[in-house]
C-alpha positions in Angstrom: -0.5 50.6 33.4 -2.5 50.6 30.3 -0.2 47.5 28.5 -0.5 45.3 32.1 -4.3 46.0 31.3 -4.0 45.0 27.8 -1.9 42.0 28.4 -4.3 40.9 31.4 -7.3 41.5 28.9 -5.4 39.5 26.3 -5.0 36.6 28.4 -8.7 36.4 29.5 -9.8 36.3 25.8 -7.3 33.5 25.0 -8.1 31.6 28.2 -11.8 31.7 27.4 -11.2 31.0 23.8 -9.4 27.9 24.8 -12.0 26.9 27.0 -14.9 27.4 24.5 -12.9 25.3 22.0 -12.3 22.6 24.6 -15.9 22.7 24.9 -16.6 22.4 21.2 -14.0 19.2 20.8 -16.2 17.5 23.9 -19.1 18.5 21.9 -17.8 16.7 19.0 -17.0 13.6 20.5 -20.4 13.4 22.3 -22.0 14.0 19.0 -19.5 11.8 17.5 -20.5 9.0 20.4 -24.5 9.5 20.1 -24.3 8.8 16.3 -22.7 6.1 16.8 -24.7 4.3 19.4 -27.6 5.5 16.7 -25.7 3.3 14.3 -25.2 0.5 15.9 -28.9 0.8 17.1 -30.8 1.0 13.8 -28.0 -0.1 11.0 -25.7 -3.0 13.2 -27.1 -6.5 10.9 -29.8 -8.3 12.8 -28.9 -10.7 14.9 -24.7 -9.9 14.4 -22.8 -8.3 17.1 -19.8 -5.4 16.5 -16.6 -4.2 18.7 -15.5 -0.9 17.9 -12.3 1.0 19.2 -11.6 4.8 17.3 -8.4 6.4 18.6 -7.5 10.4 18.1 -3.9 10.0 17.0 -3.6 13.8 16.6 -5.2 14.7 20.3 -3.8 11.5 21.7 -7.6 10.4 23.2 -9.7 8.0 22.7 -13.2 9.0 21.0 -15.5 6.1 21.1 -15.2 2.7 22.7 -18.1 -0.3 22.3 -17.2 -3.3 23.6 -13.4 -2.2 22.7 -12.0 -5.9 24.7 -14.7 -8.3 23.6 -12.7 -11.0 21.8 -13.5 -11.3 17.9 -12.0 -13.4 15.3 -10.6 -10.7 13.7 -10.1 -12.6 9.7 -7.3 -10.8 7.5 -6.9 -8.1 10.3 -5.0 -10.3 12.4 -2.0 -9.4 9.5 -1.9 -6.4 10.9 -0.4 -7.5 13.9 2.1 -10.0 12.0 3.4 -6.8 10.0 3.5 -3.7 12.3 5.4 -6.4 14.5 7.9 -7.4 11.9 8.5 -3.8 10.7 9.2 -3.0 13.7 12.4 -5.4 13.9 16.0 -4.0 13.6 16.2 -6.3 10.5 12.5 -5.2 9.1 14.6 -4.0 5.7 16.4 -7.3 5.1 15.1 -8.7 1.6 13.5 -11.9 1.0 16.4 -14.1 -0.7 16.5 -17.3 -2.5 19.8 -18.4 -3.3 21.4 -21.4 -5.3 25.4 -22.5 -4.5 27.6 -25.3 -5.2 29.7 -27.7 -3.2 33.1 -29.3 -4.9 35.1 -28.3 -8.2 34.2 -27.5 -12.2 36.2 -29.5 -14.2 36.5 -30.3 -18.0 32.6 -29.4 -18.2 31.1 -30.9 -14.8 30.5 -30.2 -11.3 31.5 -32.5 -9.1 29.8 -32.2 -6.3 26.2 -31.1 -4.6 24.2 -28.0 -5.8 21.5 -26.6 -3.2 19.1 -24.3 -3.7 17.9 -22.5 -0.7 14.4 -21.4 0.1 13.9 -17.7 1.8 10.3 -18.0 1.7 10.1 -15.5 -0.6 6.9 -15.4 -1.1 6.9 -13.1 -4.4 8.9 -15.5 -5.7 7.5 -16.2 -9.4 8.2 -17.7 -12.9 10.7 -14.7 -14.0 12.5 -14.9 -10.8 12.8 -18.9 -11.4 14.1 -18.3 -14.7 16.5 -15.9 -13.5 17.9 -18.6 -11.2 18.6 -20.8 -14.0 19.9 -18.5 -16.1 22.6 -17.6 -13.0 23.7 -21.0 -12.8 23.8 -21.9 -16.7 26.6 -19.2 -16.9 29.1 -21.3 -15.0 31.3 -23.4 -17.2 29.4 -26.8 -16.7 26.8 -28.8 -18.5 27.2 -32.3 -16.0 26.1 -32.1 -12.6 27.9 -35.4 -11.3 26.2 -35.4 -7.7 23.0 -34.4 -6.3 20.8 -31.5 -6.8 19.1 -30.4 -3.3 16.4 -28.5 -2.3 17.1 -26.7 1.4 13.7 -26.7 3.2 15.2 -26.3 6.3 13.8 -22.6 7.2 10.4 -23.9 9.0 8.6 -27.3 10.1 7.1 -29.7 7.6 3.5 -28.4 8.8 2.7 -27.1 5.2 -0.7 -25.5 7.2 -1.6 -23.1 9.9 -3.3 -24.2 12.5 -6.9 -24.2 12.5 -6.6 -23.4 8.9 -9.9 -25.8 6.8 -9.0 -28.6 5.0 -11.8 -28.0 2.1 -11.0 -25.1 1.7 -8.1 -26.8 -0.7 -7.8 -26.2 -3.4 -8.3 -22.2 -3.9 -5.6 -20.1 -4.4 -6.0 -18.1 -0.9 -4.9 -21.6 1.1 -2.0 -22.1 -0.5 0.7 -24.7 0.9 3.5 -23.4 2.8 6.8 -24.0 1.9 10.0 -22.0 2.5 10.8 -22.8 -1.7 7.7 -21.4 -3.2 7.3 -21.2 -6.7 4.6 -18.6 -8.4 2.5 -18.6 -4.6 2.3 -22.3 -4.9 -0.9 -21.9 -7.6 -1.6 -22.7 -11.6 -3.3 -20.1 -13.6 -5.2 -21.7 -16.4 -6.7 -19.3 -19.0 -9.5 -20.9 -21.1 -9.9 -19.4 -24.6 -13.0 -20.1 -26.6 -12.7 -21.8 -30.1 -15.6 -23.2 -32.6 -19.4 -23.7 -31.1 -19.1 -27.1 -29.1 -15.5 -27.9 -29.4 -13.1 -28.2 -26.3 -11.4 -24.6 -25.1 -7.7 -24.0 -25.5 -5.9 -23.9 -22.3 -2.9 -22.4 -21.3 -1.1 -23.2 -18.0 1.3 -20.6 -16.1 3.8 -21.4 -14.7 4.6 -24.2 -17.2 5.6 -27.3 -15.7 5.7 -31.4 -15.9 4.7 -31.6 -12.3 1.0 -30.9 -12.5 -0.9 -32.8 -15.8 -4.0 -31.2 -17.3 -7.8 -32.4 -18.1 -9.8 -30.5 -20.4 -13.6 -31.3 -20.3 -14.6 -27.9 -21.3 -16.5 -26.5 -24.3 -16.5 -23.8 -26.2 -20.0 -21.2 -26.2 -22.0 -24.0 -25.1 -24.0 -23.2 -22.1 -25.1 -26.7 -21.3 -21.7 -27.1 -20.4 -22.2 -25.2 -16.8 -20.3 -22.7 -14.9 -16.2 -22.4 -15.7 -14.4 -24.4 -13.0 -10.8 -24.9 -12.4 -10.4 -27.8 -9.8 -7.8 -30.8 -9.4 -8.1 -34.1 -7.5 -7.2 -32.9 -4.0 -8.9 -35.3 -2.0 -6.2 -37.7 -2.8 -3.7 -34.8 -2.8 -3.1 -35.4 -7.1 -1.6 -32.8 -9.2 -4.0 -33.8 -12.1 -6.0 -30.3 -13.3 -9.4 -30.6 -14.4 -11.0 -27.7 -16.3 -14.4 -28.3 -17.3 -17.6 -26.3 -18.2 -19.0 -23.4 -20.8 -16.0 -21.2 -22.2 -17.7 -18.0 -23.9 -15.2 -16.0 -23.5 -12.0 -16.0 -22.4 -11.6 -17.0 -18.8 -9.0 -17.9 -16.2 -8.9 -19.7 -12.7 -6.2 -20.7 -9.9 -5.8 -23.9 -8.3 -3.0 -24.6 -5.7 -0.8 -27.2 -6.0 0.1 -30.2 -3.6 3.8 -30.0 -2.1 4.8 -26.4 -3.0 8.6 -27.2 -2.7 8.5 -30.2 -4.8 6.4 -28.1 -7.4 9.5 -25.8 -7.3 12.0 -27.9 -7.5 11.1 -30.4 -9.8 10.3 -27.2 -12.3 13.6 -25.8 -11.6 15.2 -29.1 -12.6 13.3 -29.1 -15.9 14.2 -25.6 -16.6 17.9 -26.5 -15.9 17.8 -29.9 -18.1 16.1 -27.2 -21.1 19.4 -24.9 -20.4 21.2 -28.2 -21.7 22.1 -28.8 -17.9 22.1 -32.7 -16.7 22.4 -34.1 -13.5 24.1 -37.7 -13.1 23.8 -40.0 -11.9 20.2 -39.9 -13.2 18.6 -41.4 -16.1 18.3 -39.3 -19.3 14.3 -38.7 -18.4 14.4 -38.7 -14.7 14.3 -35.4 -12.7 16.4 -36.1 -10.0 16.5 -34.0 -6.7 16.4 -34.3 -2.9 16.0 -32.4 0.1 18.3 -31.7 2.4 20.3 -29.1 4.5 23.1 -26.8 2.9 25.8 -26.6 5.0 28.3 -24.0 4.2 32.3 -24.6 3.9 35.8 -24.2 2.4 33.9 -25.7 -1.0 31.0 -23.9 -1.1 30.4 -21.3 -3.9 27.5 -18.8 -3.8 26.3 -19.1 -7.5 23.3 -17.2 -8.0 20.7 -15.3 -5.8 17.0 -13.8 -6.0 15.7 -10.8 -3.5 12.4 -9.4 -3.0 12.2 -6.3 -1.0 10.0 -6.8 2.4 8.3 -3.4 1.0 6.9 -5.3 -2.2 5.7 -8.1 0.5 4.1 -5.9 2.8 2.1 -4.0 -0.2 0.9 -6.9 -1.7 0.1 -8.7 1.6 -1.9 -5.4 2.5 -3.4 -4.1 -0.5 -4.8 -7.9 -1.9 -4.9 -9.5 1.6 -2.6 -12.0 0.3 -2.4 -14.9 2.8 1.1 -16.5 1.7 2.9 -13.3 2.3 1.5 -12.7 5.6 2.8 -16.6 6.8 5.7 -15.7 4.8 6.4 -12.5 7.2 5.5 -14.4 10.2 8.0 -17.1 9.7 10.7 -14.8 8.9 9.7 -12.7 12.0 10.5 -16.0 14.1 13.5 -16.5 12.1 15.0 -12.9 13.5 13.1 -13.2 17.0 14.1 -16.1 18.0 17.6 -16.9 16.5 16.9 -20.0 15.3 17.7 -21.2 11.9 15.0 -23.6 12.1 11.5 -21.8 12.8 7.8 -22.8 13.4 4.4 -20.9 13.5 4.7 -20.5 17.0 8.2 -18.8 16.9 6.7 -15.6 14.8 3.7 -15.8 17.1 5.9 -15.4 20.0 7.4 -12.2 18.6 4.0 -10.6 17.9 3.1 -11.7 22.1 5.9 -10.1 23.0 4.7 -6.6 21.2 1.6 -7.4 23.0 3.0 -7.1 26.5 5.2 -4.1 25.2 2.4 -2.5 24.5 0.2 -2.5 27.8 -1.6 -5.7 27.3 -1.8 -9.4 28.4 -1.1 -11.5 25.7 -3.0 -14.6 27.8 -6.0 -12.3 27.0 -5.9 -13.4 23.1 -5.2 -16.1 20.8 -2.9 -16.5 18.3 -2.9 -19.4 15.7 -1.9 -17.6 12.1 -0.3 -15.0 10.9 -2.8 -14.1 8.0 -6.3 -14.8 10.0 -7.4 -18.1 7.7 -7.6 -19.5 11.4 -10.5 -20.1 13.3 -8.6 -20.3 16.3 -8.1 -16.6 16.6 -9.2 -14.2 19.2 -7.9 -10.6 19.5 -9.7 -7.3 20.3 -10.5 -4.2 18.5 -8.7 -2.6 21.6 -5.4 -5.0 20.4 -5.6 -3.5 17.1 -5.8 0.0 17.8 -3.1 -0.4 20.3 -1.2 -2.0 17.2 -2.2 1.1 15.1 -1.4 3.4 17.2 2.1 2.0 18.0 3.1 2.0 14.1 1.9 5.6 14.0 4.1 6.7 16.8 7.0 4.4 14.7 8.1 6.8 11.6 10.4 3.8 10.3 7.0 1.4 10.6 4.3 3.9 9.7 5.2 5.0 6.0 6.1 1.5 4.9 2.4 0.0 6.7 0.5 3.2 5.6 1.2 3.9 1.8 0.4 -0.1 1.8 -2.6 -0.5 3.0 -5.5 -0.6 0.7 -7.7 3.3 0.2 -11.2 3.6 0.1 -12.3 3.7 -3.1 -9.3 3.6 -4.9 -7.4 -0.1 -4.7 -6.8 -3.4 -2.9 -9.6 -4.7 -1.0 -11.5 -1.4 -0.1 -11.8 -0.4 -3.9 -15.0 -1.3 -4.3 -16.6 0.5 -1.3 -16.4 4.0 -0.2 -17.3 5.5 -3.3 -16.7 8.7 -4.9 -19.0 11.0 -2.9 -18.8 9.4 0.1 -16.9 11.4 3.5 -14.9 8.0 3.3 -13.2 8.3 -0.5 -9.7 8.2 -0.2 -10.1 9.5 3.1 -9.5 5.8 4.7 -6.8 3.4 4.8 -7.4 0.4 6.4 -7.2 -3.3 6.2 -10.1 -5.4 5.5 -10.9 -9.0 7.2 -13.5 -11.3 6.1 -14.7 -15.0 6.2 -18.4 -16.7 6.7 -20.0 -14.7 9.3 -16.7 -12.5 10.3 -16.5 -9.4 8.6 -13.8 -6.5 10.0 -12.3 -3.3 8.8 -9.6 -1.6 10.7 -6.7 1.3 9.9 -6.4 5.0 9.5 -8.2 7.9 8.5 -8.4 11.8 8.3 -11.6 13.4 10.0 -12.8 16.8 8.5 -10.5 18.9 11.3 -7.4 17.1 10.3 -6.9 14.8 13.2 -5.7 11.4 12.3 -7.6 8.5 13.8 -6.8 4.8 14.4 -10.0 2.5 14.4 -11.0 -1.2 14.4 -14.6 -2.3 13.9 -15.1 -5.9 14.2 -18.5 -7.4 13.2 -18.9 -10.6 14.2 -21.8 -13.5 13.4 -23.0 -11.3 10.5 -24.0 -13.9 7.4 -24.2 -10.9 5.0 -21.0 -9.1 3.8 -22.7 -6.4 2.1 -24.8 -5.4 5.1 -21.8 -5.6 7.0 -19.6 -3.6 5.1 -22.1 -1.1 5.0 -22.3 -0.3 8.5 -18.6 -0.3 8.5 -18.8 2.8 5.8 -20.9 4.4 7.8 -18.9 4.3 11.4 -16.3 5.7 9.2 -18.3 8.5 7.7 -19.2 9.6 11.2 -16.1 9.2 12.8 -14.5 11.8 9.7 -17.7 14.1 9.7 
């Protein structure tokens, strides 16, 4: 009699412990709610709007919603639905590959036949990695190419731009030109180096190539000269680089280039001719190369091939909201979507629709233009994202590879400069930052003070200030993990 007592005063105290702690979490998230709406009452930038969605991963609940479906361009957080989507293919591990093969015999010192080197869109794919190429190739017994030296840009459209992507916007680094053959991201890094009081900088170009030419109009510790500037004539889409202004130090600046595969392939030629390789029937100064499709037979000989690991993609995509890698990733997820060997935009932006319906949601609800966000044409939710979010979380396979990539408050990538030391948000968030003229978004993970993990997307829209946006982002994020 006594232990039925016991056990039937046991179960009392735990049923009314677990009711007052039931009581205590809808405590929190009314707290949680109220400063919020406080926020966005008193801190939210005049005359902007926001769209916030926070997700309990841990309790599986939501715990706040503002306008959670109200359509927002969402900026570099639309690569979060290009990446979770291609992770979660069966072929998500399959390197990047560029590869360079042969078609005919080697004899007495020549190739005859074709050599084609095939684009991957790798989008890592730098000077080392070009120099590995060539030296692949230079250790076959030939020195004479007598036929024709192809590039293969067969792997996507000739649209080198997304759409709604802004023509002046040409030529910084972050709008490069799409190509699947892309040779150091399709950009020159010049580095300026000061010499004597008034007399021209010296320059160094990386990579090194014949395909771009140079103009140096700057000068050395001479203010007069103006602001450091790195530009090239893009209007008439010319290859001719023009560094000008004050050089007081050493400096550096990017500038794309126009036609990213022949960039690549005319520098691959050069390094090939410097390897004491020559192609006929060319002139002895002529770089001689076409495009055209490889087509694989009894003749063809695999001679050399480059990877990149999709892991190395995804970080740098992630962590320096790299635009080429996320178009990269979005071509390649049409690639293994659809089947095709020939891909557009649209292809890797039917995949990504396809998650959207998977996931609960009408994809006739959005838009989708780009995979990286550079459009202006896109139109997602902060509902979408945290759907997204919360489908790489339940995804072991997609989670770790997303997660230890995305950029940490405080720490590196994009959010290194915000969430300082001190803050509830240091190191305590890992999320993906989105921003353009008068769009500023933040969404991702992060670990409130009673362990939970939480998905969240807070999309500030019409906001001219970055700073004051950013700001209130911090502090949704210091609520949500007080």
């Amino acid at each position: 009699m006594k232990r039925i007592l016991l056990q039937l005063f046991l179960s009392v105290c735990l049923l009314s412990l677990s009711a007052r702690n039931a009581d205590n979490a809808d405590n929190r998230t009314g707290t949680l709610s109220s400063r919020l709406d406080t926020l966005i009452k008193y801190q939210l930038p005049s005359g902007s709007n926001v769209a916030i969605s926070v997700y309990d991963l841990t309790a599986g609940k939501p715990l706040y919603s503002y306008q959670a479906d109200k359509l927002s361009r969402p900026a570099s957080t639309m690569k979060l639905l290009t990446t979770i989507t291609a992770l979660s293919r069966p072929e998500a591990d399959e390197p990047f590959r560029t590869e360079v093969w042969y078609q005919g015999t080697i004899e007495r010192d020549t190739l005859q036949g074709n050599m084609y080197v095939i684009g991957g869109y790798d989008p890592e794919f730098d000077e080392e990695a070009l120099d590995s190429l060539v030296a692949a190739v230079a250790r076959f017994p030939f020195s004479v190419i007598k036929g024709k030296v192809y590039g293969d840009v067969s792997m996507k459209d000739s649209l080198y731009w997304g759409s709604g992507w802004l023509w002046d916007d040409t030529p910084y680094s972050f709008q490069p030109y799409l190509s699947p053959l892309m040779l150091n991201k399709g950009v020159v890094k010049v580095t300026a180096t000061p010499g004597e009081r008034g007399d021209s900088a010296r320059l160094e170009c990386t990579p090194a190539s014949s395909y771009y030419t140079l103009t140096n109009k700057t000068r050395s510790r001479t203010p007069s000269a103006g602001r450091f500037r790195v530009s090239r004539d893009w209007l008439v889409n010319g290859n001719n680089i023009t560094v000008t202004g004050n050089v007081d130090a050493r400096r550096t600046g990017t500038v794309n280039i126009f036609s990213s595969q022949d960039f690549f392939m005319h520098t691959f030629m050069e390094r090939l001719q410097a390897r004491g390789i020559r192609c006929i029937p060319a002139a002895e100064a002529e770089v001689s190369y076409l495009f055209g499709e490889f087509r694989q037979d009894s003749l063809s000989v695999r001679m050399a091939s480059y990877e990149t690991s999709v892991q190395d993609v995804v970080k740098q995509l992630m962590k320096e909201s790299d635009n080429l890698n996320a178009e990269a990733m979005l071509c390649r997820l049409g690639v293994q979507s659809s089947g095709k060997k020939r891909v557009s935009a649209e292809d890797g932006l039917s995949a990504i629709r396809m998650l959207i319906k998977k996931l609960g949601h009408d994809p006739d609800r959005y838009n989708l233009a780009d995979g990286c966000g550079l459009s202006n044409y896109n139109y997602i939710s902060p509902e979408l994202l945290v759907s997204f979010l919360r489908y790489a979380y339940s995804r072991t396979d997609v989670f770790q590879k997303l997660y230890k990539a995305l950029p940490i408050g405080g720490v590196d990538g994009t959010l290194e400069f915000r969430m300082k030391k001190g803050t509830l948000s240091h190191k305590n968030v890992h999320a993906k930052t989105g921003s353009f003229t008068a769009i500023n978004c933040l969404a991702g993970y992060l670990k409130a003070r009673n362990g939970h993990e939480i998905a969240f997307a807070i999309m500030n829209q019409n906001v001219l200030s970055g700073r004051e946006a950013r700001a209130f982002q911090d502090a949704v994020c210091d609520e949500v993990i007080r």
